[in-house]
C-alpha positions as CSV (number, residue, x, y, z in Angstrom):
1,X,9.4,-14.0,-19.1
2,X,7.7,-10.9,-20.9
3,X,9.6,-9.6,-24.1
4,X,10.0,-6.1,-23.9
5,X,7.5,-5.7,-26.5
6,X,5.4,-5.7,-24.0
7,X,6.1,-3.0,-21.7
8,X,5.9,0.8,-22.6
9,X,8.0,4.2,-20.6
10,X,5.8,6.8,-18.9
11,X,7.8,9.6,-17.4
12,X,6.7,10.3,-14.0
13,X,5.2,13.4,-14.9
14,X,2.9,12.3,-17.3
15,X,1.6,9.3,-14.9
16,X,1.2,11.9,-12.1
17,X,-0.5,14.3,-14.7
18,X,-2.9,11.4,-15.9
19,X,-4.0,10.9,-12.5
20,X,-4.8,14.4,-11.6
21,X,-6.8,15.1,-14.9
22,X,-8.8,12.4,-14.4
23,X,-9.4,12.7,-10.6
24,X,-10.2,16.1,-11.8
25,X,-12.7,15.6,-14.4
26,X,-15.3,13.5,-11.7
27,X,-15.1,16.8,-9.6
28,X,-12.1,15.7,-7.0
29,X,-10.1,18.6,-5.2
30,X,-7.9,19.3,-7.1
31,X,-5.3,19.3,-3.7
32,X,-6.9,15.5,-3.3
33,X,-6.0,14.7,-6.4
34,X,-2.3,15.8,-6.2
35,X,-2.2,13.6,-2.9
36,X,-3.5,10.3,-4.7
37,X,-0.8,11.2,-7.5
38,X,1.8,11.1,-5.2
39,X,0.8,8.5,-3.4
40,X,0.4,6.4,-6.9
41,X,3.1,7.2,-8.4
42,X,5.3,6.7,-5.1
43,X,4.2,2.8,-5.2
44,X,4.6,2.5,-9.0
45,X,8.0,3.9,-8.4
46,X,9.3,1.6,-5.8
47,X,8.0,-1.3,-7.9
48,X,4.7,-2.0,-6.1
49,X,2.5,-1.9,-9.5
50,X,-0.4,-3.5,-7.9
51,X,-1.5,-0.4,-5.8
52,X,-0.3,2.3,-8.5
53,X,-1.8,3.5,-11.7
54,X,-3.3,-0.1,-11.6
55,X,-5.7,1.1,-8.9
56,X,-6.2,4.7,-10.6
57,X,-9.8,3.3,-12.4
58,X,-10.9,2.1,-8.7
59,X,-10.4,5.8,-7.3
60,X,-12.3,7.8,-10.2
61,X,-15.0,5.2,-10.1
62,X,-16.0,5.6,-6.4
63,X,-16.2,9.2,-6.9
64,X,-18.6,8.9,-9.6
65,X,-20.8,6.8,-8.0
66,X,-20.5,8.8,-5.0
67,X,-19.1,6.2,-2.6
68,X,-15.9,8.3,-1.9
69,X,-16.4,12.0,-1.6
70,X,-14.9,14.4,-3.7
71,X,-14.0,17.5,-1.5
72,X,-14.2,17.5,2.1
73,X,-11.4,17.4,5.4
74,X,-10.8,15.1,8.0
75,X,-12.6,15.9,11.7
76,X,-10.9,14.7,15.2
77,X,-13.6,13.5,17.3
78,X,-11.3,12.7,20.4
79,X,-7.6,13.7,21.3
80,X,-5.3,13.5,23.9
81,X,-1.4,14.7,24.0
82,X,-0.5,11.4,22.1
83,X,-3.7,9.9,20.7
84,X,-6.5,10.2,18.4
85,X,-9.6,9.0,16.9
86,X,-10.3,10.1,13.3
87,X,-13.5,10.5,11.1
88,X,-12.1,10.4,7.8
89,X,-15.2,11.9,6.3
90,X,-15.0,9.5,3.2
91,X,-13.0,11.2,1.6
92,X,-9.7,10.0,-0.7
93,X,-7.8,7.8,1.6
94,X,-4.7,8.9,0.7
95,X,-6.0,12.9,1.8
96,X,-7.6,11.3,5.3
97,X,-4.2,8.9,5.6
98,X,-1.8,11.9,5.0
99,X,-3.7,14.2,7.5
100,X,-3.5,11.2,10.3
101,X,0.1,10.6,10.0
102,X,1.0,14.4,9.5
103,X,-0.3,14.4,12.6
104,X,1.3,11.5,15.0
105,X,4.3,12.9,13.5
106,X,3.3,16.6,15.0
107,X,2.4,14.0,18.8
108,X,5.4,12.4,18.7
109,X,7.6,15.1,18.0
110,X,5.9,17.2,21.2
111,X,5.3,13.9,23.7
112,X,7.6,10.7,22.2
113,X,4.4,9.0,20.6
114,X,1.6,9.7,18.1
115,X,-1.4,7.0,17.8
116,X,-4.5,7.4,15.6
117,X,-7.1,5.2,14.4
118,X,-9.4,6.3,11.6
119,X,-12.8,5.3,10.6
120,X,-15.0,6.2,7.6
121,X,-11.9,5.8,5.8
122,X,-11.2,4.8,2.1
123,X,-8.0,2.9,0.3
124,X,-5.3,4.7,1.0
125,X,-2.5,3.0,-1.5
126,X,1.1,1.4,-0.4
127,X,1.3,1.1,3.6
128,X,5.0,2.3,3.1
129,X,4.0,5.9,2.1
130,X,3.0,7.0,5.5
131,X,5.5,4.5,7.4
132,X,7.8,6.7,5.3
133,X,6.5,10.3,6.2
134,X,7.6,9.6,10.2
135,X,11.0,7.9,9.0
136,X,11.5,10.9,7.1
137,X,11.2,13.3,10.2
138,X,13.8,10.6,12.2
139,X,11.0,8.9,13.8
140,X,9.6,4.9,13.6
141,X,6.9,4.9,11.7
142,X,3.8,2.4,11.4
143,X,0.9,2.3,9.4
144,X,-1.7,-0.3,8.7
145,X,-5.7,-0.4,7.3
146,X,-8.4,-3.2,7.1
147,X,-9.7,-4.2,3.6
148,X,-12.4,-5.8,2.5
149,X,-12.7,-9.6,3.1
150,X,-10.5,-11.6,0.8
151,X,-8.3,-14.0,3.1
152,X,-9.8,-17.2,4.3
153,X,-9.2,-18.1,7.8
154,X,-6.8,-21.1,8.2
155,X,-9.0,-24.2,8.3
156,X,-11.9,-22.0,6.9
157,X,-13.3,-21.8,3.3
158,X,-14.9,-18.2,3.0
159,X,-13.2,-14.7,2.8
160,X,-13.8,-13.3,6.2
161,X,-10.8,-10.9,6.5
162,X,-9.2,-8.1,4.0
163,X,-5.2,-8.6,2.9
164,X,-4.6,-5.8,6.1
165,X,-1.2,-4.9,5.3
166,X,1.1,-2.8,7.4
167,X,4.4,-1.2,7.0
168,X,7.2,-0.2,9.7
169,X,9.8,2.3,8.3
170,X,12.5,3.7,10.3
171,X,16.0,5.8,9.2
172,X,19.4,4.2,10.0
173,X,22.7,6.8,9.7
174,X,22.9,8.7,6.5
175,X,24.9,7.2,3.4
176,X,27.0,7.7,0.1
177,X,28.0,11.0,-1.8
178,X,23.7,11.9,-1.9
179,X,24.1,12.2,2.2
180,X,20.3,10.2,2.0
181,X,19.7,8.3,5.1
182,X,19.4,4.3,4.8
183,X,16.2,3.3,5.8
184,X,14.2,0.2,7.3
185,X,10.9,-0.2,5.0
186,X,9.0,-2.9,5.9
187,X,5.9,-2.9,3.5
188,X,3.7,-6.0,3.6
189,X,0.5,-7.6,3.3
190,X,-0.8,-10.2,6.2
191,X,-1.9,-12.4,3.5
192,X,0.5,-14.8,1.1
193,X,0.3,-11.8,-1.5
194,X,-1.4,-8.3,-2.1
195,X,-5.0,-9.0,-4.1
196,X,-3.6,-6.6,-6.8
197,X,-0.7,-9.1,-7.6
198,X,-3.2,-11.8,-8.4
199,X,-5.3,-9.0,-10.8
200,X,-1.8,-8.4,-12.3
201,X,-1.3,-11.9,-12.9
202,X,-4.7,-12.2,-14.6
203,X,-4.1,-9.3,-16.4
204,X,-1.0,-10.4,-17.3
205,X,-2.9,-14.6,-18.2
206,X,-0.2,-15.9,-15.7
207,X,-0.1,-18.5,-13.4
208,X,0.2,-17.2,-9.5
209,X,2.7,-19.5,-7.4
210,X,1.7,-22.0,-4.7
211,X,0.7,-21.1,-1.7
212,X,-0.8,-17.4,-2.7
213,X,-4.5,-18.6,-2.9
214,X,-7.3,-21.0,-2.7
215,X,-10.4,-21.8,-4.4
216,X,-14.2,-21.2,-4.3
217,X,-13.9,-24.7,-2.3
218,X,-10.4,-24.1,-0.1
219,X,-8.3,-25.7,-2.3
220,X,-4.8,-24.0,-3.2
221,X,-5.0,-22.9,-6.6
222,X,-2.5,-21.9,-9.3
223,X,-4.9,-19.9,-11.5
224,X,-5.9,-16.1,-11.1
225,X,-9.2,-16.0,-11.8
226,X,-10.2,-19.4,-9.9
227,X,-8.0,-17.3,-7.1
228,X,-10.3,-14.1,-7.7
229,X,-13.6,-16.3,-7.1
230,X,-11.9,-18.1,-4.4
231,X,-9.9,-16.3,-1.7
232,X,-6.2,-15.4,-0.5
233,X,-4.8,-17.5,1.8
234,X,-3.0,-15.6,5.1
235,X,0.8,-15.1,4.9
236,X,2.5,-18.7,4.9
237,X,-0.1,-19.9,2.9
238,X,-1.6,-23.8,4.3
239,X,-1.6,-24.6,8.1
240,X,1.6,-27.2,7.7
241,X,3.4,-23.8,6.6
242,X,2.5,-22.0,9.6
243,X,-0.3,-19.9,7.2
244,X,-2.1,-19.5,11.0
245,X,0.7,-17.0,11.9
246,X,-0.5,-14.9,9.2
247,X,-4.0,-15.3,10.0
248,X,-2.8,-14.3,13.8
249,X,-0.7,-11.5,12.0
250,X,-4.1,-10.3,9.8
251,X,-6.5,-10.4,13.0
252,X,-3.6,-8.0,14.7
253,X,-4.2,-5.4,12.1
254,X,-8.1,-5.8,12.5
255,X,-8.1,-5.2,16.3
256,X,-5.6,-1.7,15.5
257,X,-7.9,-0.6,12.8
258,X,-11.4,-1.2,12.3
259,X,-12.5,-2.6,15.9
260,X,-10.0,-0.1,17.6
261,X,-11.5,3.2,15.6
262,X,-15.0,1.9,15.3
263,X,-15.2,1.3,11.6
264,X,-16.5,-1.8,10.2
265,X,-14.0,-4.8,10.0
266,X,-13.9,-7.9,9.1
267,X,-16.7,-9.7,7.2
268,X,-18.8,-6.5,7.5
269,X,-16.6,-4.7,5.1
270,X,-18.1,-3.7,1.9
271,X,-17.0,-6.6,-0.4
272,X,-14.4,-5.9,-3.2
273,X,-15.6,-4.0,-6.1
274,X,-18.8,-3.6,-4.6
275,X,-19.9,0.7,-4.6
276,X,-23.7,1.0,-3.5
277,X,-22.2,1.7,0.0
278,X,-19.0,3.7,1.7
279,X,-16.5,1.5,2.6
280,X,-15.8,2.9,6.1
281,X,-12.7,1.1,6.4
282,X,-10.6,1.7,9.7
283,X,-7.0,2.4,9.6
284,X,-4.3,3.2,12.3
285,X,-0.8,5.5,12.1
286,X,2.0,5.4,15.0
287,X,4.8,7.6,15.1
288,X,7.3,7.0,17.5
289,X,10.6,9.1,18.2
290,X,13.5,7.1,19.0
291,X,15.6,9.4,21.0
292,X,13.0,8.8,23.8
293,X,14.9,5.7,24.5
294,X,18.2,4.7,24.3
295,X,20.8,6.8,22.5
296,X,22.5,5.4,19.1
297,X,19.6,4.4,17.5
298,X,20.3,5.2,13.9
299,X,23.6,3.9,14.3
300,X,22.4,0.3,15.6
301,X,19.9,0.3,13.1
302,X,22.3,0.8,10.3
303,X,24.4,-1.9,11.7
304,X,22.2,-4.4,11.8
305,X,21.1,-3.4,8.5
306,X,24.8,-3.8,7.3
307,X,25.2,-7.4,8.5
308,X,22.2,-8.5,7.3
309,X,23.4,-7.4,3.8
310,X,27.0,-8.8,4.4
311,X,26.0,-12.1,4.5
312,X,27.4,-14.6,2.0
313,X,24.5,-15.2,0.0
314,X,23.3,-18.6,-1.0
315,X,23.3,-17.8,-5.0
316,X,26.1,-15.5,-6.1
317,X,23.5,-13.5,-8.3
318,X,21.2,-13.1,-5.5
319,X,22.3,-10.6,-2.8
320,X,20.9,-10.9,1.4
321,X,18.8,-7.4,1.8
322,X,16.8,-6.0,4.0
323,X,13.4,-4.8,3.7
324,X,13.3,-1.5,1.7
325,X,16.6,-2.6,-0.6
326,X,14.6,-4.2,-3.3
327,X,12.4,-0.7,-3.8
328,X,15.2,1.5,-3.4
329,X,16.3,-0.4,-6.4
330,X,14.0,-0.1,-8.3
331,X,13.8,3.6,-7.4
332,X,16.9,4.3,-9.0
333,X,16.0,2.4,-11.8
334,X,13.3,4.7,-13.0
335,X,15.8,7.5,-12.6
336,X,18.1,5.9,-14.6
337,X,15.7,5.2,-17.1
338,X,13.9,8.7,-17.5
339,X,10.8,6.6,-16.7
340,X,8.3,3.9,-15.1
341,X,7.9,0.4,-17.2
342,X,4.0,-0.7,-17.7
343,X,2.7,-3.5,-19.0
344,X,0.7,-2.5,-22.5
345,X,-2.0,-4.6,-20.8
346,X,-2.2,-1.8,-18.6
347,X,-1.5,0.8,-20.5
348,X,-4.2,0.2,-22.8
349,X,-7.0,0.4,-20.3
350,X,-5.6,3.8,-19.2
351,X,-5.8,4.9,-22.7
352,X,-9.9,3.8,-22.6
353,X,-10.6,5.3,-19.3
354,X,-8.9,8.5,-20.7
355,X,-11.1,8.4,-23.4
356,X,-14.1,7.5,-21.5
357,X,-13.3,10.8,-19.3
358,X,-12.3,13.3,-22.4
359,X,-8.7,13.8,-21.0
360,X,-5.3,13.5,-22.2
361,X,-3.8,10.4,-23.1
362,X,-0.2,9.4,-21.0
363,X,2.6,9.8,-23.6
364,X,4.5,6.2,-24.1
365,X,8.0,5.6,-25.1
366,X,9.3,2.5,-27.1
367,X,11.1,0.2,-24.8
């Protein structure tokens, strides 16, 4: 367990602040760069640290070496009522994602379903974010990309497909004194963990739990960095655990994505931390409005929601929730706190790549 000696407060403002200046300073949009803050700062927020300010030195480095560009719009190369194929033009993922999903929220609204595929595309940051943008608007909401290759196939020992997560958010009946609508968020990963939760681990010099990753030679492995040479292993982790599911689950995202918008996909995908080339990932955003079927579906939603949550839980500390809870948690956490909690680990190679770009340091509070 960390002491709290360990971890620093960042308002919000200042982490959204830090990413813009530095985004800035290697010649981004500046309208890019307030997306990718709020994109950051969303996931950081809801407790998903891996794909937050964690990622930040990923994002300005590809637009210094040129492997993401720093200005440019999204261009629709084929439409129909409800469909669409995307060139994302390289640009910031979160700019290319945000236009996509804008706009199967815009189809579904007009014909009952919006669904895009996007190619040429770039990291776009937690799933959840654009799930979120259609649940917002009363609509189902599904988003999903391809990464590059880090899971290893059951039965297999090389990386041949990326983590691939997807997300699935939707807005039950609205709630307490706030009138905010409960909502669905399903926010996952097809592999046994995100890649950035084994980089926090070895950031962190902890051990990663079983079933999360193998070695350089297929064998589970307990330690980060023989995890970061090796591979992740698909959701479920070893075939006796039903880990194939997740490889069925991470092969799924593939076809939506990169085979389905014509990016590349699978083992073709620029390997991690490699920027000589674009990454031209493919990625795919489904809005769907509810009201084109059966009547009542906020309120069935909500109720199922509520039983889940009812249930008498196993350990008396340990409530039953539903995907969504544990963020919304940690949401109002960080309000009540005035703040987001980093690890000084982290915090310290923010202060260097401030440094290294000539900006403003983030302002930290004393636990």
């Amino acid at each position: 367990m960390s002491s709290k000696a360990s971890f620093k407060l960042v308002s919000v403002e200042e982490v959204s602040r830090l990413i813009q200046s530095c985004m800035c300073r290697v010649g981004t949009d500046p309208g890019h760069s307030k997306i990718l803050a709020d994109v950051l700062v969303a996931a950081d927020t809801r407790g998903h640290f891996s794909h937050g300010l964690n990622r930040l030195a990923m994002y300005v480095h590809d637009v210094q070496e040129g492997t993401t560009s720093s200005i440019g719009h999204p261009v629709i190369e084929k439409e129909t009522v409800s469909t669409a194929l995307i060139d994302a033009k390289n640009i910031l993922g979160p700019v290319s994602s945000t236009f996509c999903m804008d706009l199967a929220i815009k189809k579904a609204k007009e014909t009952g379903v919006g669904w895009l595929t996007c190619h040429n595309a770039n990291h776009f940051g937690i799933a959840g974010y654009y799930s979120m943008k259609a649940a917002q608007h009363g609509l189902i909401g599904m988003a999903m990309t391809n990464t590059s290759p880090f899971m290893v196939p059951t039965r297999a020992k090389v990386k041949t497909l990326g983590t691939n997560p997807l997300s699935v958010a939707a807005a039950g009946k609205c709630e307490g004194s706030k009138n905010e609508k409960d909502m669905f968020v399903l926010d996952m990963a097809t592999t046994s963990a995100a890649l950035g939760k084994v980089e926090m681990a070895h950031r962190k010099h902890e051990k990663i739990p079983d079933g999360w990753a193998v070695d350089s030679e297929g064998n589970q492995t307990n330690d980060a960095a023989k995890a970061l040479n090796g591979g992740l292993s698909p959701l479920g982790g070893s075939e006796v655990n039903s880990g194939y599911k997740g490889y069925g689950l991470c092969f799924m995202v593939e076809l939506f994505c990169g085979i389905l918008s014509g990016g590349a996909f699978g083992p073709h995908i620029r390997r991690w931390g490699q920027n000589d080339v674009p990454a031209n990932l493919g990625q795919c955003f489904v809005a769907v409005d509810p009201n084109k079927f059966a009547p009542g579906f906020e309120e069935r939603l909500s109720s199922l929601m509520n039983d889940c949550r009812s249930l008498e839980p196993v350990d008396k500390e340990l409530e039953v929730m539903v995907a969504g809870d544990p963020e919304r948690k940690h949401i109002s956490k960080v309000e009540k706190n005035g703040g987001i909690h980093y690890h000084v680990n982290l915090l310290s190679s923010l202060d260097s790549l401030a440094d290294e770009l000539q900006v403003q340091r983030m302002h930290q509070m004393e636990v």
